[in-house]
Structures are given as C-alpha cells and as structure tokens.
C-alpha positions in Angstrom: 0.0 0.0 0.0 1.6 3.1 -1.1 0.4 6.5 -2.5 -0.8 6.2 -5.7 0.2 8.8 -8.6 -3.0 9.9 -10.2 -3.2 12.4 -12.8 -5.2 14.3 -10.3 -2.0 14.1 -7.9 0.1 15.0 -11.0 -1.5 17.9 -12.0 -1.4 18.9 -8.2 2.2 18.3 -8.2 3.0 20.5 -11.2 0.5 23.5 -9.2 2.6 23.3 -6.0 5.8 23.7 -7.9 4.5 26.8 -10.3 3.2 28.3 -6.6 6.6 28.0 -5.2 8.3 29.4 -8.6 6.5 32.3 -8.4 5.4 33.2 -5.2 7.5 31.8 -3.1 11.5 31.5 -4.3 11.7 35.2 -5.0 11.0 36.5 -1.7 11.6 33.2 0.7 15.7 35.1 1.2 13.8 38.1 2.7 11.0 36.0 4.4 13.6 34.4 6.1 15.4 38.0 7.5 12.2 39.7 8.5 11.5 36.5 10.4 7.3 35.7 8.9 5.7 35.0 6.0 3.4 37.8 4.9 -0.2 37.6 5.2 -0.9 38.4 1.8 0.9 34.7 0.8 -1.9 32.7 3.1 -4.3 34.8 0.7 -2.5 33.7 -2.2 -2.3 30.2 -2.0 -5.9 30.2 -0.9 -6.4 31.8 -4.3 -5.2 28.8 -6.3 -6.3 26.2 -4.0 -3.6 25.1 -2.0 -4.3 26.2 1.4 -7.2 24.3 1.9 -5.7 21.4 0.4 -7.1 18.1 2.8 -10.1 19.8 4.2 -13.5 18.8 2.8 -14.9 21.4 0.3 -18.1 21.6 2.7 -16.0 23.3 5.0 -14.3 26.1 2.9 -12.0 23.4 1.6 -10.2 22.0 -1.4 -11.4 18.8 -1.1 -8.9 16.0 -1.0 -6.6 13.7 1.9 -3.9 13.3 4.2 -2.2 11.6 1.3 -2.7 14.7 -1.0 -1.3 17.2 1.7 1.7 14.9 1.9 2.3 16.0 -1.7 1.7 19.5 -1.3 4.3 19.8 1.2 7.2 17.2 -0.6 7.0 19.1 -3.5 7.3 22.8 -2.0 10.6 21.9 -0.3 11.4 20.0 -3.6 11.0 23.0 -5.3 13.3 25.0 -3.2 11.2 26.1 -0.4 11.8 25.0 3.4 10.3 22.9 6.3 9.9 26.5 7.6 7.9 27.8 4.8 5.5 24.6 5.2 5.2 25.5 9.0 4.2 29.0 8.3 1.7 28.8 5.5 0.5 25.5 7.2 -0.5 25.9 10.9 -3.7 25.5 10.1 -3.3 22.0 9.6 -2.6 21.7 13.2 -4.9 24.2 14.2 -8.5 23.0 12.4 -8.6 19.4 12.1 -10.0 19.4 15.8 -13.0 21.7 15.0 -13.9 20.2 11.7 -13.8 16.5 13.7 -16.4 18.6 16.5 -18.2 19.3 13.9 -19.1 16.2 11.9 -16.7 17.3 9.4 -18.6 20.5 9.1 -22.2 19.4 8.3 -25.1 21.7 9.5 -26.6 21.3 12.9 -23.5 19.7 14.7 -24.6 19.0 18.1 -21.4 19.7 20.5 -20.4 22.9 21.2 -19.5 25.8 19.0 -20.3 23.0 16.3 -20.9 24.5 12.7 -20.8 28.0 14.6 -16.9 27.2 15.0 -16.5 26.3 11.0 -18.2 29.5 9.7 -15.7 32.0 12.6 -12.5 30.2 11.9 -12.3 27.6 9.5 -13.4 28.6 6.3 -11.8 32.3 7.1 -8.8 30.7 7.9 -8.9 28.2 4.6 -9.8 31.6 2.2 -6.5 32.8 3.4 -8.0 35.7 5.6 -7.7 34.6 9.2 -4.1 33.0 10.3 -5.0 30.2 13.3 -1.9 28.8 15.7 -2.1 25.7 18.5 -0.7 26.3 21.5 0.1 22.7 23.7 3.5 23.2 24.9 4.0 24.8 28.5 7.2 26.3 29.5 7.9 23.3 31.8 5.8 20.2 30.2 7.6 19.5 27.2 5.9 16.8 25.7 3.9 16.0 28.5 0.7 16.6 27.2 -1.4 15.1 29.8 0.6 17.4 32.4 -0.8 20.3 31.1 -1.2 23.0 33.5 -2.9 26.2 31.9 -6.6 25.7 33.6 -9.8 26.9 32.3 -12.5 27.0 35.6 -16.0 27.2 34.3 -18.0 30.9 35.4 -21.1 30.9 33.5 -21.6 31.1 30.3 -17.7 31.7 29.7 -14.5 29.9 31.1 -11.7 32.2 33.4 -7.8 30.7 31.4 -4.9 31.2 33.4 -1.9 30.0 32.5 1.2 29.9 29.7 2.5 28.8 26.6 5.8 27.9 24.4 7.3 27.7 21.7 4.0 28.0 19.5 3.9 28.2 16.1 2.8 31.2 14.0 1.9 32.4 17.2 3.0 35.9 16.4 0.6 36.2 13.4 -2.2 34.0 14.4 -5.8 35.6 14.5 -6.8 32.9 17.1 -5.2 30.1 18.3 -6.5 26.5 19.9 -5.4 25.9 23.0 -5.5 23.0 25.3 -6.4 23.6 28.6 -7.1 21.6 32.2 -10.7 21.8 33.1 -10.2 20.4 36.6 -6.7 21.1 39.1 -3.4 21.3 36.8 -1.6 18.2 35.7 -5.1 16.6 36.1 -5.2 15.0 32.4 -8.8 16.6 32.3 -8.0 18.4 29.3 -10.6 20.4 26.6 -9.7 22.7 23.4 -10.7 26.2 23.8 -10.4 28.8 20.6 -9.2 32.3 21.8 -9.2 35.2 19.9 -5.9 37.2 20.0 -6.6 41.0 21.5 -9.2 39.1 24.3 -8.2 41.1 27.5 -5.8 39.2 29.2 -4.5 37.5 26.4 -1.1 38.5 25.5 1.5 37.2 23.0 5.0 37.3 24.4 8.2 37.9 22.8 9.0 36.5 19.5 11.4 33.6 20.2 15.0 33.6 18.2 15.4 30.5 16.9 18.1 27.9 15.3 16.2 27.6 11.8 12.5 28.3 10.6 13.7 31.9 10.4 10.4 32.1 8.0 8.0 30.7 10.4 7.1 33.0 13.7 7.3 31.5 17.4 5.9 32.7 20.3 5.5 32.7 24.1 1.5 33.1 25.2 0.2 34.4 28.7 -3.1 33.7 29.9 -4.3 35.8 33.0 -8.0 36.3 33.4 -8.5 35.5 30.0 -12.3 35.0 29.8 -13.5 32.9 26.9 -17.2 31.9 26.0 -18.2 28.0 26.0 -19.4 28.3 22.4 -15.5 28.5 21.7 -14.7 25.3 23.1 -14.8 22.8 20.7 -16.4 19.5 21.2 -17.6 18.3 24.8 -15.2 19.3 27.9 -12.7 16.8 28.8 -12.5 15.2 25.3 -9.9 17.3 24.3 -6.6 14.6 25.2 -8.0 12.2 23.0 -8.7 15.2 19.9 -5.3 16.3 20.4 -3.7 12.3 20.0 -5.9 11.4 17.2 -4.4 14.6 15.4 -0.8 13.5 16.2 -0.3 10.8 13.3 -1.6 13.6 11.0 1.3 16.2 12.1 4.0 13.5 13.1 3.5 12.4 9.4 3.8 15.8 8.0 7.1 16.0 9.7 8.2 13.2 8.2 7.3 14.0 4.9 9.4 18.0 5.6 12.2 15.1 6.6 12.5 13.2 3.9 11.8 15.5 0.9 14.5 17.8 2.8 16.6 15.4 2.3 15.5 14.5 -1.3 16.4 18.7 -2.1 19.4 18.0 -0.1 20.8 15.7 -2.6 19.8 17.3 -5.5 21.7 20.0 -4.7 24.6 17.9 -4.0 24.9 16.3 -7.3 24.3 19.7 -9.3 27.3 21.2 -7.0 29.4 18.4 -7.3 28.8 18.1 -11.0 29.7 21.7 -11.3 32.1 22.1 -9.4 36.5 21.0 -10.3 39.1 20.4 -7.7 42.8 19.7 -8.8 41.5 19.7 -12.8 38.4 17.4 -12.6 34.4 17.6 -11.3 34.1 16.2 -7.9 31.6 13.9 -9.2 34.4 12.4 -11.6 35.5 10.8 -8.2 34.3 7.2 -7.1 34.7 8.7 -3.5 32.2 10.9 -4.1 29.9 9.1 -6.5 29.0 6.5 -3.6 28.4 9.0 -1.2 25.7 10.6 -3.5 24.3 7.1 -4.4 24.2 6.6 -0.5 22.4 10.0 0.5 20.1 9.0 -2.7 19.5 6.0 -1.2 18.4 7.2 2.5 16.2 9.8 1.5 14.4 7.5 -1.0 14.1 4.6 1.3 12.4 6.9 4.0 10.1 8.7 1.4 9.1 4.9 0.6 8.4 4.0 4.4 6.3 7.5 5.0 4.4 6.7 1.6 3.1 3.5 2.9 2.7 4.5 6.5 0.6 7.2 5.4 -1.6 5.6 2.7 -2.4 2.7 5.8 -3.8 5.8 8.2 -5.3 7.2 5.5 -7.3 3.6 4.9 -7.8 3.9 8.7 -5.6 1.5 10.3 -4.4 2.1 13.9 -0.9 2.6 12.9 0.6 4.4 15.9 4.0 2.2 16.2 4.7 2.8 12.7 4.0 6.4 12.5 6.8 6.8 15.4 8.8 4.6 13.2 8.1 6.3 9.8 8.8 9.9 11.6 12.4 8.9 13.4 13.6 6.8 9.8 13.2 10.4 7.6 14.2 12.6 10.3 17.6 10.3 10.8 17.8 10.6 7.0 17.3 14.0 7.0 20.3 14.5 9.2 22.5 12.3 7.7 21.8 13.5 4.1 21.4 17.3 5.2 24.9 17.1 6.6 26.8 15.3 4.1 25.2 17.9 1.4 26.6 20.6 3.2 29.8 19.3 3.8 30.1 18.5 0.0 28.8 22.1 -0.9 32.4 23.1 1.3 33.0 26.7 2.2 29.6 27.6 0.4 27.9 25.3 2.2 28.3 27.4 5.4 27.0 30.3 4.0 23.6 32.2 4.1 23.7 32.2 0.4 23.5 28.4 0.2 20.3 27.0 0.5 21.9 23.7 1.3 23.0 26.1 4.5 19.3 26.6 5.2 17.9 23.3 5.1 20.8 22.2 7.6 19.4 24.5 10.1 15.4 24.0 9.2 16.0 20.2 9.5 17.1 20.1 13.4 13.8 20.7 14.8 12.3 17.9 12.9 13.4 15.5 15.6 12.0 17.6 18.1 8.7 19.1 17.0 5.5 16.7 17.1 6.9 14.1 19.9 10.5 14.0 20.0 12.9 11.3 19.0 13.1 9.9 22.2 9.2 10.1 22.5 9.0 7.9 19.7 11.2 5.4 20.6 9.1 5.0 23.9 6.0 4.7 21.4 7.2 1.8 19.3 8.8 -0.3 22.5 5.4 -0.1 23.6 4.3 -1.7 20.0 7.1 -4.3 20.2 5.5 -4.9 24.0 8.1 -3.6 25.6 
C-alpha cells in the first residue's frame, strides 16, 4: 500500500511547484530576514487552492486527503522552499482538524459545542486565506507532556476564566486565534478540553517572538493567559474530550514531519549532485571521483528509502488503520535521513555550504527541529517499545 500517482495528484504536483516558482523562491531570502511569511501569501495560495488542500470542500476546503497534503508539502521543499515555509503557510493543519472532527466534518446542525458555529468564525476564514490560526500545547515546563498540562480553564457561566502559559508556538505571532488545550479540573489533572481564543481578548497576551536555530520564516511565540475570559461556544467539542482530539491529530502532524524530513533530504541531494557536478578540484568535477559518487548514491539511497516508508505509513492511516508504532517509526527513519543527508550535502557544498547564500545552508538549520517538533525522537522510541510490548 503506497500512495498512488494519479493524474489528479500530477496535475497537483505541477500546481505546487509553479506556486513555489512564483510566489515563493523570489521572496523566501527576505521572508527568512524579516522572520514571517506575509499575510498576503496565506491569501495567495488560498487563491489557487492550496491552502485548503485536505479539508472537505463543505467546510471552505479544497477537497482532497492526508495523502494529498503529503504531496503538497514534498513538493514545496522539492522546489526549493523549506520545512519552515511549510510550518508557516501551514499551521492550520494543526490548528482545524480538531473543530472540523467537532463538527461532523462541518455538516449543519452539529450538536457539541461551537459546532458549525466554530467552521463559519474560523475555519473557512482561515482556509480563504484571511484569518491565520496557531495551536498552543507546549507549556514552558511540560515539554511533551501533554497530559501534564497546567494552563486551567474553571467554568464561570456562560464563559471559562484561562490562566496560564504557553511555548514555543507556532505562527503564534501572526495567528488571529489560536487552539489551545487547557485543564478543566486542578493542573496536571489530564482533564483536558480545546478552547479557541481570539488574539486581543483582554488578558491574552502574545509574548516575545522567540529567536530561533532555523525556521527563520515561520514566527514563534510565548502566550500568557491571566483572566483571560472565553465563551463556552468557543470550546470545541464536549469538555474533557480534548486529550484524545489532540492524539488522534498527532499521526496527521507526526507524518507531516516526516514528509518536511524526507523530501529535505531529497532537495538536499539534489543540490549535492548539481554542485558536485559543477564544481573542479585539482583539474576534474568532484563527481568524476568514485569517493564521491558512492556518497551521493548513499544520500540518494536514504532519502528514498524513507520517502518509501512515510508513503506507505501514510496511505495505511489514511485507509484507517491504527498505525501508531509505525508512524513513530516512519517519523524517526526520515528525520535520521534527514540528518545524515542534510549534513553530508553541506559538507560537500564546502565553504559555500556554510554560507547564508547556500540553500543547502538553510535546510541544515530548518531540518534540526524535525526530531523535536510533534513528539520528540526519544518520544518515539518510547512509542514503538510499547508496539514491540516492551
């Protein structure tokens, strides 16, 4: 089982890469200075059908699957965009899917709360390019402890009272709104739900915008919760369902990371062989050297291999399988790829390779967080001893 290369998935192959042509490798240097990706790009690639991309049309959406936003994003770095560009212009992939599920997938006259109400104020702005929506999970000290979560939410009426902090949350900066978990009973409870707040609610206040290794493209922020009132018609689905909404979403994101992985790494070497093609040391190409050659065939080889594991990983959860241990598995293979292949391209690139002017030199710094962002390495590891019943 595999994803299958239809002419549909052609044709939206060919649309990614003229999006990333023209609106994207022009101005992705300067993107990457001013530290965000301009609102006017979310608008853009709503415009030609991107953004919405794996949302059903009868929420504002493109139509389409997991498997076809799996495409969208290999061939934007494959076209010489970034893993940071894809978290940017993407955060609503982490942000919706949980009010779409809430809402039967959008149809009228969802019964749980905010329902439909929830699609018409955020989604289908958010998928027309208009509104920008972030999810905030990650507390200063919980890490990947999700069911440690300690930003509460007490019921007063007709509204819930948030207190509490975030980190390291993406597009947090630009977002309109953002999801955020919160603990409905004492902190560290587990009693968890998903609340939508609405960036300038009094009390709400986005922090500094955090410095950061690589995604110089993608804004991160710190979020502070004091007194924040928000109205129950913004939580979304029943309270205390909101642990299990935020696993059943992780496969989704921990296989989007894969994909940034392995088609990084993919880009990686094709940059490789065109520099080492290009480029003559002592009176001959470096690829005229065997040394060489079988370190290209060997990145080749590692970034294909993983693209074929996430490929059939991802067509099996898109057929509905419970396929936690391999999504772990499929996540660490192409982000191990990714950091063997990223490496070696840059060390091959030399010199150049270490400068801002290389994109090779981008893609090394873009690719670190991989391993760390959507359960880490070692979070994975615990996940598939568990499958082997460990």
């Amino acid at each position: 089982m595999t994803i299958v290369d239809t002419p549909e998935r052609r044709q939206l192959r060919e649309l990614t890469r003229t999006f990333v042509t023209r609106e994207v490798l022009p101005h992705l240097d300067d993107w990457e200075r001013a530290g965000e990706v301009p609102r006017q790009v979310h608008a853009t690639a709503a415009k030609v059908g991107l953004l919405g991309i794996g949302f059903p049309e009868s929420v504002g959406g493109s139509g389409g699957d997991l498997l076809d936003s799996i495409i969208v994003t290999e061939e934007i770095i494959r076209s010489g965009g970034s893993s940071g560009l894809v978290a940017a212009l993407f955060t609503h992939g982490i942000a919706l899917p949980h009010m779409v599920a809430a809402a039967g997938g959008g149809r009228a006259g969802a019964a749980t709360a905010g329902g439909s109400d929830l699609i018409e104020r955020y989604v289908r702005p958010t998928l027309a390019g208009t509104l920008i929506g972030a999810l905030a999970i990650t507390e200063p000290d919980g890490g990947s402890d999700v069911a440690g979560i300690r930003t509460t939410a007490r019921r007063d009426g007709d509204h819930y009272v948030v207190n509490g902090s975030k980190t390291y949350i993406t597009s947090g900066v630009r977002a309109d709104f953002v999801t955020t978990a919160v603990c409905t009973d004492f902190p560290g409870s587990g009693a968890l739900s998903l609340l939508v707040i609405d960036k300038g609610t009094p009390g709400f206040t986005v922090g500094r915008r955090l410095e950061k290794l690589g995604w110089h493209c993608s804004d991160t922020a710190e979020l502070s919760f004091v007194d924040v009132r928000v109205p129950v018609t913004n939580r979304i689905g029943e309270e205390d369902t909101g642990f299990l909404a935020i696993m059943q979403n992780f496969a989704a994101e921990r296989l989007s990371l894969a994909t940034q992985a392995y088609a990084t790494a993919q880009r990686s070497v094709e940059l490789a062989v065109r520099w080492c093609r290009d480029r003559s040391t002592f009176g001959r190409p470096l690829a005229g050297r065997q040394l060489i050659r079988h370190r290209l065939a060997e990145m080749h080889t590692r970034a294909e291999a993983a693209r074929a594991y996430v490929h059939q990983v991802a067509a099996r959860v898109a057929a509905g399988e419970p396929v936690v241990t391999e999504v772990a598995m499929a996540k660490n293979v192409a982000v191990a790829a990714c950091a063997e292949v990223v490496d070696q391209a840059l060390q091959l690139h030399g010199g150049y390779g270490y400068l801002r002017d290389a994109e090779v030199e981008r893609h090394y710094r873009d690719s670190r967080i991989l391993g760390i962002g959507g359960g880490t390495t070692e979070i994975m590891n615990e996940i598939i001893a568990k499958g082997i019943g460990l």
